[in-house]
MARLUM-318029 format. One line per field, with one value per residue: residue in one letter; x, y, z of N, C-alpha, C, O, CB in turn; residue number from 0. Coordinates in steps of 0.1 Angstrom, whole numbers, plus 5000, padded with zeros to 4 digits. Each point is the difference from the previous one (the first is absolute). Last residue first. Glycine has a CB too. Layout:
<recs>
type	(A:...)
n_x	(X:...)
n_y	(Y:...)
n_z	(Z:...)
ca_x	(X:...)
ca_y	(Y:...)
ca_z	(Z:...)
c_x	(X:...)
c_y	(Y:...)
c_z	(Z:...)
o_x	(X:...)
o_y	(Y:...)
o_z	(Z:...)
cb_x	(X:...)
cb_y	(Y:...)
cb_z	(Z:...)
seq	(NUM:...)
</recs>
This chain:
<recs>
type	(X:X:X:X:X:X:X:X:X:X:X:X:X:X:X:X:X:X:X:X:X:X:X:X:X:X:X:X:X:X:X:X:X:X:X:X:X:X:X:X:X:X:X:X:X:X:X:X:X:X:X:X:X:X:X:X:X:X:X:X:X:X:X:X:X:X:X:X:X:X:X:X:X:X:X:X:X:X:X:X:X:X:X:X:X:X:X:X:X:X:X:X:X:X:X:X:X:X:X:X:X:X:X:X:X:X:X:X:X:X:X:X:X:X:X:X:X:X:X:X:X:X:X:X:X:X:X:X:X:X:X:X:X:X:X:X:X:X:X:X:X:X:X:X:X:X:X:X:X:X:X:X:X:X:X:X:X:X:X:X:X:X:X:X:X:X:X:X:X:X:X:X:X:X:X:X:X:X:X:X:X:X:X:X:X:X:X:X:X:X:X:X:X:X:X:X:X:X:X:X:X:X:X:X:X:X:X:X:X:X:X:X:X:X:X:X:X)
n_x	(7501:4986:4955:5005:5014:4970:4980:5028:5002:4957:5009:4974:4973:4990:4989:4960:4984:5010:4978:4968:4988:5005:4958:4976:4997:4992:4963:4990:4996:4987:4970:4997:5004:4975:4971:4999:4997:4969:4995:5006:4998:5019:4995:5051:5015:5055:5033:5057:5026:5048:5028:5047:5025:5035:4969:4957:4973:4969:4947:4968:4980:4960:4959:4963:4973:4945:4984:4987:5025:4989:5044:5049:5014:4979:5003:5035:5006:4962:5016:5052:4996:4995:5045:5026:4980:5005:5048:5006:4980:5020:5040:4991:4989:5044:5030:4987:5008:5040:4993:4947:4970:4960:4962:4960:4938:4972:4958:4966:4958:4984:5016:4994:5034:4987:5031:5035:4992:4997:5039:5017:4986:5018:5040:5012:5019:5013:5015:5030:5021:4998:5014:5044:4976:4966:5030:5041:4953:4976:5039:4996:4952:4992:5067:5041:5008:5033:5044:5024:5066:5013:4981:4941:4956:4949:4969:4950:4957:4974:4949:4965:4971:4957:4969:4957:4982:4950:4969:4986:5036:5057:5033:5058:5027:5049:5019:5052:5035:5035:5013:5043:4962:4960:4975:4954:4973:4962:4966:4962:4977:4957:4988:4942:4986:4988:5035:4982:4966:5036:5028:4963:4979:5046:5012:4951:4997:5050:4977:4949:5033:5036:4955:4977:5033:4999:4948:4978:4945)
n_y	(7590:4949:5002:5055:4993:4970:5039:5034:4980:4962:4959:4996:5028:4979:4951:5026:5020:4958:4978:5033:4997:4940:5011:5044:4969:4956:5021:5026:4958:4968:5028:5002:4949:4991:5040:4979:4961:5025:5022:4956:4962:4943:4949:4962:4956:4984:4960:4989:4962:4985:4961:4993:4953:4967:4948:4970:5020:5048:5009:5041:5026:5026:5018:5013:5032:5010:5065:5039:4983:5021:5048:4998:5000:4957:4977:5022:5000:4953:4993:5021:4968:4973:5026:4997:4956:4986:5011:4984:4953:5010:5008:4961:4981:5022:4999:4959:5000:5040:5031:5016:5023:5033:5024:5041:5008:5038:5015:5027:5026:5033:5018:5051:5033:5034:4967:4992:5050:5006:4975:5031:5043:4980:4974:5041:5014:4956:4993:5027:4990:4945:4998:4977:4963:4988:4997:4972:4968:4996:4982:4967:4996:4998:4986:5020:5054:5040:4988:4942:5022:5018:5046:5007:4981:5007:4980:5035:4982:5029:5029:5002:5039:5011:5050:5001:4966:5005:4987:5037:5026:5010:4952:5002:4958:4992:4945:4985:4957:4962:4965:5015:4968:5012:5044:5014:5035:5020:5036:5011:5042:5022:5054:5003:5062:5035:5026:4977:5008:5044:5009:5004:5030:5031:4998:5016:5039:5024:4999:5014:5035:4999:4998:5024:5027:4996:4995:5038:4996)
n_z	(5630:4984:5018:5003:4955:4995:5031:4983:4960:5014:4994:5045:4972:4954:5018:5027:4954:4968:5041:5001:4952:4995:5038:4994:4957:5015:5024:4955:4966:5030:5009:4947:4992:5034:4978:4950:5016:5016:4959:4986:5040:4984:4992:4991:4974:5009:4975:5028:4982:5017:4994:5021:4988:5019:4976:5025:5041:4989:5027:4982:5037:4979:5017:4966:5036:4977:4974:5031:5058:5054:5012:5001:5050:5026:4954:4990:5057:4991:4962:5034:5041:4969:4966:5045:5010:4960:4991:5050:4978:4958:5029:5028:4956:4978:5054:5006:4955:4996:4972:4993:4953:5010:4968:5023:4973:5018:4963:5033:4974:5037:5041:4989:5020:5023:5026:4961:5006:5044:5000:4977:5039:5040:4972:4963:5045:5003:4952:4993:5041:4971:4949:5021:5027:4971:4954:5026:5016:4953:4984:5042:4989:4959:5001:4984:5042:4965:4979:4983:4983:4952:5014:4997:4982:5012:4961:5000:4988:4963:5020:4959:5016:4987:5020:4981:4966:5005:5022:5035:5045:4978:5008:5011:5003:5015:4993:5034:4971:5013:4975:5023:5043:5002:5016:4971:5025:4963:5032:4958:5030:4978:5021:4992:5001:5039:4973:4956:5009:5013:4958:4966:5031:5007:4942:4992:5035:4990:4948:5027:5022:4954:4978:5033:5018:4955:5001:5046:5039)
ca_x	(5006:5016:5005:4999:5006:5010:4990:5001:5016:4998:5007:5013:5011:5008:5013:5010:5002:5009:5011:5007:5009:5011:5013:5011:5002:5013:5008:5004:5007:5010:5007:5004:5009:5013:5004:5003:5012:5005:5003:5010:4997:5001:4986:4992:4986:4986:4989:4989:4991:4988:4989:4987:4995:4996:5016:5009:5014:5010:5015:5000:5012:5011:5013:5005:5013:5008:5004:4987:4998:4998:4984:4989:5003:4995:4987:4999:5006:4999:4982:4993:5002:4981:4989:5000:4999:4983:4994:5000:4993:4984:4998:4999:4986:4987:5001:4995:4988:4998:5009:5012:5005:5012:5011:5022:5006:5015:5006:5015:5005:4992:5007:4990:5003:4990:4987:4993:4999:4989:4989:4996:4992:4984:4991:4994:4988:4994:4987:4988:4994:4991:4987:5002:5010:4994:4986:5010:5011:4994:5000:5013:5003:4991:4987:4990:4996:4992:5000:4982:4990:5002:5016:5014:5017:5007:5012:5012:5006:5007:5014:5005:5010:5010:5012:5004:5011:5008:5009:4997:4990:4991:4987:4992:4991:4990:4993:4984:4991:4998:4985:5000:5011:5005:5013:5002:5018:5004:5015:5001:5012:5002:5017:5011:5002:4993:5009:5011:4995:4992:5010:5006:4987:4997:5011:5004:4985:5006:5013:4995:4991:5009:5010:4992:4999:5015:5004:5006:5012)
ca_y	(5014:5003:4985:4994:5010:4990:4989:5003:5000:5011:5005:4997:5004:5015:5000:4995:5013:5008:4995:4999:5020:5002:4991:5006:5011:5002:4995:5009:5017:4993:5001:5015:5007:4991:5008:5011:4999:4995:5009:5009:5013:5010:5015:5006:5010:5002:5010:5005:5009:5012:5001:5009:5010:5017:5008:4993:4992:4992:4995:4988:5000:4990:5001:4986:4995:4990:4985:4999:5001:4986:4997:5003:5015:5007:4997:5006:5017:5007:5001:5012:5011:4998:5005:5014:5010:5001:5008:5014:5002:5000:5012:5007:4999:5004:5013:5004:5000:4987:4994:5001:4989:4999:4982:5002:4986:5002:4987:4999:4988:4992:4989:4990:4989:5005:5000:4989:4994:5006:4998:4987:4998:5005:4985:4996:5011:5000:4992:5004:5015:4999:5010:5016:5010:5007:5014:5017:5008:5008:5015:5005:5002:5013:4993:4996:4986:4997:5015:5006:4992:4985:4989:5005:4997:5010:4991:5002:4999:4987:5003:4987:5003:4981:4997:5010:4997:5002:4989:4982:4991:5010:5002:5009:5005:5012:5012:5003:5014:5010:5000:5014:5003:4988:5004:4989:4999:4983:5003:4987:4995:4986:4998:4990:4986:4985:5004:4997:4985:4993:4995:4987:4988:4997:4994:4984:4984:4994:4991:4985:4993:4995:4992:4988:4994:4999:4985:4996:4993)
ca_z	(5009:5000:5003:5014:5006:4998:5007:5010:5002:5004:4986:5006:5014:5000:4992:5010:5012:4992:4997:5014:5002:4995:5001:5010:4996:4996:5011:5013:4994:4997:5014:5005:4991:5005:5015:5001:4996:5012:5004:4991:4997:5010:4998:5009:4993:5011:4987:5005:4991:5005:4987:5007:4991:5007:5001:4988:5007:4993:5003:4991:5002:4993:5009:4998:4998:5014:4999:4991:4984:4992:5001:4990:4991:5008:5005:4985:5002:5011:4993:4986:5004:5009:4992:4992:5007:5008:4987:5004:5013:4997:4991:5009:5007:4987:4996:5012:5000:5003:4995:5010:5002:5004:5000:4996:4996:5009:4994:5003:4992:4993:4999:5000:4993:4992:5009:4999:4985:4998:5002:4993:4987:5003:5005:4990:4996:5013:5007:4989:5009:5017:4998:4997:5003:5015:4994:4997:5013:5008:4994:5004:5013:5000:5002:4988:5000:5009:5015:4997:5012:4999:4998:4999:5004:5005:5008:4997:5013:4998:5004:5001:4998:4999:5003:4998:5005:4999:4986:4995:4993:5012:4990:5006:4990:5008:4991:5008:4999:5010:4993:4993:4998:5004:4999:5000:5009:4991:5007:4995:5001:5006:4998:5006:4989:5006:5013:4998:5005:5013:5014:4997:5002:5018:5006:4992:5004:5016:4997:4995:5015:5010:4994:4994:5008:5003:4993:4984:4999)
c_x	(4993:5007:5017:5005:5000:5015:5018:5006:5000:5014:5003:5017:5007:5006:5000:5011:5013:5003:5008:5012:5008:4999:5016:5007:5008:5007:5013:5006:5006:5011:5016:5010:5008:5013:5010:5010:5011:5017:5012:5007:5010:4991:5001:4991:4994:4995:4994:4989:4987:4993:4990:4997:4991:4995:4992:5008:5009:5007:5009:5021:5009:5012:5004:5015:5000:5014:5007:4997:4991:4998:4997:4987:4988:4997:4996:4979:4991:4998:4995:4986:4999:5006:4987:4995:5001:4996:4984:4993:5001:4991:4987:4996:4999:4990:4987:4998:4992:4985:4995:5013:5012:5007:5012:5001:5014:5002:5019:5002:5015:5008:4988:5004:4986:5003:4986:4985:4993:4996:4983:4990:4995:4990:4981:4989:4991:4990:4987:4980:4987:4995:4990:4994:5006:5013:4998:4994:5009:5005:4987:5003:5006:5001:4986:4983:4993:4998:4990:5004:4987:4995:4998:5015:5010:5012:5011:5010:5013:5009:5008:5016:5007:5012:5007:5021:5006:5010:5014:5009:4992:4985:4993:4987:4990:4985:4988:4993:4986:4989:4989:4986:5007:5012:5006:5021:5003:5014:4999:5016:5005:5021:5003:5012:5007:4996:4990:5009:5016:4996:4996:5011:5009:4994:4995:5011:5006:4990:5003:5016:4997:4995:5013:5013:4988:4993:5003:4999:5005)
c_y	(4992:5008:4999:4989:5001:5012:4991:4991:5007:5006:5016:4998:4994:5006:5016:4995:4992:5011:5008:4995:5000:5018:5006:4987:5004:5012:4995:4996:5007:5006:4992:4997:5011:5003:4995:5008:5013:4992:4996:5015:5001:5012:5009:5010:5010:5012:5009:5015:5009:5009:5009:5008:5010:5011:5010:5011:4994:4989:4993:4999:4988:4997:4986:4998:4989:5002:4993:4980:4998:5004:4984:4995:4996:5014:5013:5006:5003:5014:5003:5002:5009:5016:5001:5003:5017:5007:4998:5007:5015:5000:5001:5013:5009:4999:5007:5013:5004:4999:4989:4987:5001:4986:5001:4983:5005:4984:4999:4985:4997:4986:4995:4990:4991:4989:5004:4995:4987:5003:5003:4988:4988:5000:5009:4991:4998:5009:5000:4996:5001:5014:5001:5012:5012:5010:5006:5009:5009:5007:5011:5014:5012:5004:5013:4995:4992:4979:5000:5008:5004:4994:4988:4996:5011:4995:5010:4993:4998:5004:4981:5005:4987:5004:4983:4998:5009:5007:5009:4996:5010:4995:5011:5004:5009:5004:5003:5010:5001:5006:5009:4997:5014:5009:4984:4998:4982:4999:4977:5003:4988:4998:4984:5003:4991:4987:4980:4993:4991:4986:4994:4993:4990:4991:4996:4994:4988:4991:4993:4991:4982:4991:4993:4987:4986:4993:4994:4984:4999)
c_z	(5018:5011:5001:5007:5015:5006:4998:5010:5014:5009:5002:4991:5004:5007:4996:4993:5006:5006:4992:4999:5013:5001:4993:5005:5011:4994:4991:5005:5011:4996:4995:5011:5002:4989:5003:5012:4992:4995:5015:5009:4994:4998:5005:4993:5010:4990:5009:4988:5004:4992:5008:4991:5007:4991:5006:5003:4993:5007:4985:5001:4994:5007:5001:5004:4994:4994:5014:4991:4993:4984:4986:5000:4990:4992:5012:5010:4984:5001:5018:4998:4992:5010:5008:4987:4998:5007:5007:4989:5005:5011:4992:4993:5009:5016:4998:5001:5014:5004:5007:4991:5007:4996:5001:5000:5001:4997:5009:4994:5006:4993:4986:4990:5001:4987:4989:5009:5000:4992:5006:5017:4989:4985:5002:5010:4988:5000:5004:4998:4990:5004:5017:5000:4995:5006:5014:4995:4998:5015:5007:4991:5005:5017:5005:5009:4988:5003:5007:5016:5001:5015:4999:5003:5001:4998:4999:5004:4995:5013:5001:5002:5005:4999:4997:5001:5005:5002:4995:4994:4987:4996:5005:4995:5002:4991:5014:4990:5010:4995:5011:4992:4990:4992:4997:5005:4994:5005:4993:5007:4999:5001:5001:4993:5010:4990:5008:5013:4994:5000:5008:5009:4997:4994:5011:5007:4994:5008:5019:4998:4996:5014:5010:5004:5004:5018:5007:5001:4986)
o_x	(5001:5012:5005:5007:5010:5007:5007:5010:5012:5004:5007:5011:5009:5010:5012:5009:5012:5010:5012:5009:5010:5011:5009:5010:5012:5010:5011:5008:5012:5010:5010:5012:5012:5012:5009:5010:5012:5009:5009:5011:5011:4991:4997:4998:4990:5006:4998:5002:4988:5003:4994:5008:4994:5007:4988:5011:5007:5007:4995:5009:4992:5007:4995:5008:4993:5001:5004:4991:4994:4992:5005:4990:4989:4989:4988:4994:4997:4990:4995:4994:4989:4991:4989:5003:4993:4991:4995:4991:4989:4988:4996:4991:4990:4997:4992:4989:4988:4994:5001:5000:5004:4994:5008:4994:5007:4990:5009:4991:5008:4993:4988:5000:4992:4997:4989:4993:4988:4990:4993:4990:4989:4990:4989:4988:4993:4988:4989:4988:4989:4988:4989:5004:5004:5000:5001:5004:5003:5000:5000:5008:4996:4997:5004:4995:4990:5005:5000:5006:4996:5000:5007:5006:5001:5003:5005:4995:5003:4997:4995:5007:4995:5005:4998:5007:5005:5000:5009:5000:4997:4998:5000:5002:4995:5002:4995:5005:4992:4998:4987:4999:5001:4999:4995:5009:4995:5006:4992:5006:4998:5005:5002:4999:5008:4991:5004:5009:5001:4999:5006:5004:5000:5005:5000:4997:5001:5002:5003:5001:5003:5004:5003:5005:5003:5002:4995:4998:4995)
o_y	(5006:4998:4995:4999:4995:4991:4995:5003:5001:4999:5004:4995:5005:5007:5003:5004:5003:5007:4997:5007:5006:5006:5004:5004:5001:4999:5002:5008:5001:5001:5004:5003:5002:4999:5009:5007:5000:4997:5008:5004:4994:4994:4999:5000:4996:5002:4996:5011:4994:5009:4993:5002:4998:5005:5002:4997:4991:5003:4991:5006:4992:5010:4992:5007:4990:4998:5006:4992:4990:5008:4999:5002:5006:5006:5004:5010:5012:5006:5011:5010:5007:5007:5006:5011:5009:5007:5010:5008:5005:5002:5011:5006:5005:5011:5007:5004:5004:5010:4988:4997:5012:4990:5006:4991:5009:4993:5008:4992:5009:4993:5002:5002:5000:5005:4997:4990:4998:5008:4995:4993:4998:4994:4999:4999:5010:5000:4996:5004:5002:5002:5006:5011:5010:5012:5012:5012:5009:5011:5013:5008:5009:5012:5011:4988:5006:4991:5006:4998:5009:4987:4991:4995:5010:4993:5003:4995:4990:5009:4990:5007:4994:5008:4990:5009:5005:5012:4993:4997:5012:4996:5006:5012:4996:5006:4995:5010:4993:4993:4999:5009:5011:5005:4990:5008:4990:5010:4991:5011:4995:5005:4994:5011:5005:4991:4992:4991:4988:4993:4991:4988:4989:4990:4988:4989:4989:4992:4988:4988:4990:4989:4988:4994:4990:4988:4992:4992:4993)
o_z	(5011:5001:5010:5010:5005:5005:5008:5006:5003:5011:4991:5004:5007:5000:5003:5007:4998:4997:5002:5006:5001:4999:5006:5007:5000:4993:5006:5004:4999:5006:5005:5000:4999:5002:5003:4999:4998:5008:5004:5000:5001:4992:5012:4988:5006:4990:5012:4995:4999:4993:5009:4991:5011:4991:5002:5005:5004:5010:4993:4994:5004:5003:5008:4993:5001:4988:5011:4996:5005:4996:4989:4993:5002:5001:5000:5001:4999:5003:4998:4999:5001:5004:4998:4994:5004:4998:5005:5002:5005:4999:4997:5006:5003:5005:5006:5004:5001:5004:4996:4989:4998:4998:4992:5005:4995:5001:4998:4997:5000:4992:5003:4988:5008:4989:5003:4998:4996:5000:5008:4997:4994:4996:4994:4998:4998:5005:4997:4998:5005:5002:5003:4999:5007:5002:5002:4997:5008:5005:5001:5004:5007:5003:5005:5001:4996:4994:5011:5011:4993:5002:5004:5009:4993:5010:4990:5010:4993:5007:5004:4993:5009:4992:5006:4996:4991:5005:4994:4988:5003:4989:5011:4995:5011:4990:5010:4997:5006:4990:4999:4991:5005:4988:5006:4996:5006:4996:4998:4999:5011:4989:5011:4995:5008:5001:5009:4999:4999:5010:5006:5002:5006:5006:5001:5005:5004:5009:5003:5005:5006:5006:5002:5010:5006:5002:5007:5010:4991)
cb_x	(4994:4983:4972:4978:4985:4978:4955:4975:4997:4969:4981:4968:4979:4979:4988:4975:4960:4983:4978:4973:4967:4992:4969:4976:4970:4985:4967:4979:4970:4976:4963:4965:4975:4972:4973:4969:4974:4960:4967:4971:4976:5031:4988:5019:5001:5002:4995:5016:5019:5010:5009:4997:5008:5011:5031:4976:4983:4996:4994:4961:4999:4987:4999:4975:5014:4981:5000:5017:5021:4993:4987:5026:5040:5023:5017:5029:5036:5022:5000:5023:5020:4999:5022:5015:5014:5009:5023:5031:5017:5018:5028:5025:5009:5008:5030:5021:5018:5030:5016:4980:4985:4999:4980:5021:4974:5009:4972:5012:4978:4994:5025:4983:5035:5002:5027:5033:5033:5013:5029:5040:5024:5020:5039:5033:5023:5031:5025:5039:5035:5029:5009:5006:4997:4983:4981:5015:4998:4985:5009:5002:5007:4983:5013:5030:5008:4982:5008:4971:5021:5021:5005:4977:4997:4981:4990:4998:4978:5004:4995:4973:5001:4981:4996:4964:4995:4989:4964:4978:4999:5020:4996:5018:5009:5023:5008:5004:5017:5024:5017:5030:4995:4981:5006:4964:5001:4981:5010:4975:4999:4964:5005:4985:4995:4999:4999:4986:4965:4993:5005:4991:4976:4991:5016:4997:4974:5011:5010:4973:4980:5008:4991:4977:5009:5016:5010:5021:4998)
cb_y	(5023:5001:4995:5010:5015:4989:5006:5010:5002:4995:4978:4995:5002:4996:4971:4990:5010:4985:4984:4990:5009:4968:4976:5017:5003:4981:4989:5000:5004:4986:4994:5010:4991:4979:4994:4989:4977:4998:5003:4987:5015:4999:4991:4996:4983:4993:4985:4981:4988:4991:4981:4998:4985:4993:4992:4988:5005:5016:5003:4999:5021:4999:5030:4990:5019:4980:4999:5044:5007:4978:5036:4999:5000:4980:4966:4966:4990:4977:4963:4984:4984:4953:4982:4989:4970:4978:4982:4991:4970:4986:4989:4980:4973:4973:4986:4979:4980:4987:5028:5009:4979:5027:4983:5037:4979:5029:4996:5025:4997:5031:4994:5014:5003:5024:5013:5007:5012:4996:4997:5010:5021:5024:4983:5001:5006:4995:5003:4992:5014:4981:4984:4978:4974:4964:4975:4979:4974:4976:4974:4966:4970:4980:4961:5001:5000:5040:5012:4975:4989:5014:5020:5017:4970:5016:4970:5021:5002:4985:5040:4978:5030:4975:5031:5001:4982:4979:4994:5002:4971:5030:4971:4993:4984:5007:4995:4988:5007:5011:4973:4998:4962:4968:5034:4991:5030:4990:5039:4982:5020:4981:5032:4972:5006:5026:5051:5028:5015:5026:5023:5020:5020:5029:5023:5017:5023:5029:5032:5023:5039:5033:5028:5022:5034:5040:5012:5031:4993)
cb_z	(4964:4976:4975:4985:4975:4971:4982:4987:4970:4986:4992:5012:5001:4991:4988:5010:5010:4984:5003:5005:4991:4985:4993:5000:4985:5005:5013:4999:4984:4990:5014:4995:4991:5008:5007:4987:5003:5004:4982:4977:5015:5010:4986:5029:4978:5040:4969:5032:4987:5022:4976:5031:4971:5026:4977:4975:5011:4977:5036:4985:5015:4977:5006:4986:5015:5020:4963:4997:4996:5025:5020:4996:4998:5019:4996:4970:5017:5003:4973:4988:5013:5003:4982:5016:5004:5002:4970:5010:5001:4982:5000:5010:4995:4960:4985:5004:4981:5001:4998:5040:4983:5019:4993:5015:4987:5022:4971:5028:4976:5005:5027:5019:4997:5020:5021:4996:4996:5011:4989:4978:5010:5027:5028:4980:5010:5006:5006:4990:5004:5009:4965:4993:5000:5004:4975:4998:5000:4982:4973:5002:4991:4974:5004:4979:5026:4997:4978:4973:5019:4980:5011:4994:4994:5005:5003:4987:5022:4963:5015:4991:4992:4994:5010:5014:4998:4989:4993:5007:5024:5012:4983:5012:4981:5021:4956:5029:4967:5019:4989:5008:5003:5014:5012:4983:5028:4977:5035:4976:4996:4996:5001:5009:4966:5016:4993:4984:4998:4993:4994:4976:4986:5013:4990:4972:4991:4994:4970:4980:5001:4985:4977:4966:4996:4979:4977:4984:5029)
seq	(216:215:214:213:212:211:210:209:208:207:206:205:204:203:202:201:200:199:198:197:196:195:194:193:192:191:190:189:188:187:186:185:184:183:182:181:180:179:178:177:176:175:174:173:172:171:170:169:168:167:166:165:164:163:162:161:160:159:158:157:156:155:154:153:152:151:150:149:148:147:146:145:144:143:142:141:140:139:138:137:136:135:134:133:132:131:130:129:128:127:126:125:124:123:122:121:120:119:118:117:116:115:114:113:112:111:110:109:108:107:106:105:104:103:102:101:100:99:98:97:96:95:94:93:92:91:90:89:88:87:86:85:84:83:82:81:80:79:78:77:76:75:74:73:72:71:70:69:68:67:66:65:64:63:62:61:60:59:58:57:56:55:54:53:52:51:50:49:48:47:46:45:44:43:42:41:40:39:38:37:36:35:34:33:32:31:30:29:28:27:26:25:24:23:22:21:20:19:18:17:16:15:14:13:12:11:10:9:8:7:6:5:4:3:2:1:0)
</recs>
């Protein structure tokens, strides 16, 4: 066996071993969603173990106007309903993959605290009573996918009655494979690839001086 080949066989030993144990490092994920109004933000954070950092990214929250009116609802509600509806078909085809992402998740830390306040007090109580509800339902669905966290929740609900306010905060800490967040990438990639190709095929055809010629005639 020359050098030259020696050498190389060993350079692709090496890669396969560092990928292999590459591919079964944890990945820790830090998700922070704070909202009270334009003090808005969400950071994203991404470790790889021991400690480090592969991604941070800190997103502020924009206030949509136009003409001097807001183009969307002021509230995280109502920009998410126009995230769902305009992106639904994209969705739909995203959903199997991400959740087969979050099935390979491992919950290690959550922190959820909202504080509400209404105008009026009867209100605030009736609205701290659903908010409950719909947190004991989340942690349900969190509980069936990821299975019991490495800590206890801490899930917060805390009424105002001096004025109308609302205040949302949710921390959490998940663990993934590396390699298993590799794959949801990929697949991720793919499915927005032939998402928007389908969609730029199908606006060509139907821009298609035949097609628009026919239409006329």
């Amino acid at each position: 066996m020359s050098f030259g080949l020696f050498i190389s066989l060993s350079l692709i030993s090496l890669l396969f071993v560092f990928g292999f144990i590459f591919i079964l490092l944890p990945l820790k994920i830090k998700l922070r969603y704070f909202y009270q109004g334009e003090n808005s933000y969400f950071r994203l954070e991404i470790k790889l173990w021991p400690g480090i950092r592969v991604y941070r990214r800190l997103f502020f929250r924009n206030k949509f106007k136009s003409e001097g009116k807001k183009k969307y609802p002021d509230s995280p509600l109502g920009n998410i309903y126009q995230f769902i509806v305009y992106y639904r078909p994209l969705l739909l085809k995203l959903f199997p993959v991400m959740l087969y992402f979050i099935k390979k998740l491992k919950l290690q830390q959550l922190y959820w605290q909202t504080k509400i306040g209404l105008s009026d007090t009867a209100f605030t109580a009736m609205a701290i009573g659903w908010i409950w509800s719909i947190k004991g339902l989340f942690l349900a669905i969190i509980y069936r996918y990821l299975g019991l966290p490495a800590t206890k929740p801490v899930v917060v609900v805390t009424p105002d009655f001096s004025k109308p306010a609302f205040i949302f905060l949710i921390n959490s800490v998940f663990t993934v494979r590396a390699g298993y967040f590799l794959v949801a990438g990929v697949k991720i990639m793919i499915t927005f690839l032939f998402y928007f190709l389908t969609r730029f095929l199908r606006h060509l055809g139907q821009n298609h001086p035949y097609r628009a010629s026919t239409g006329q005639s």
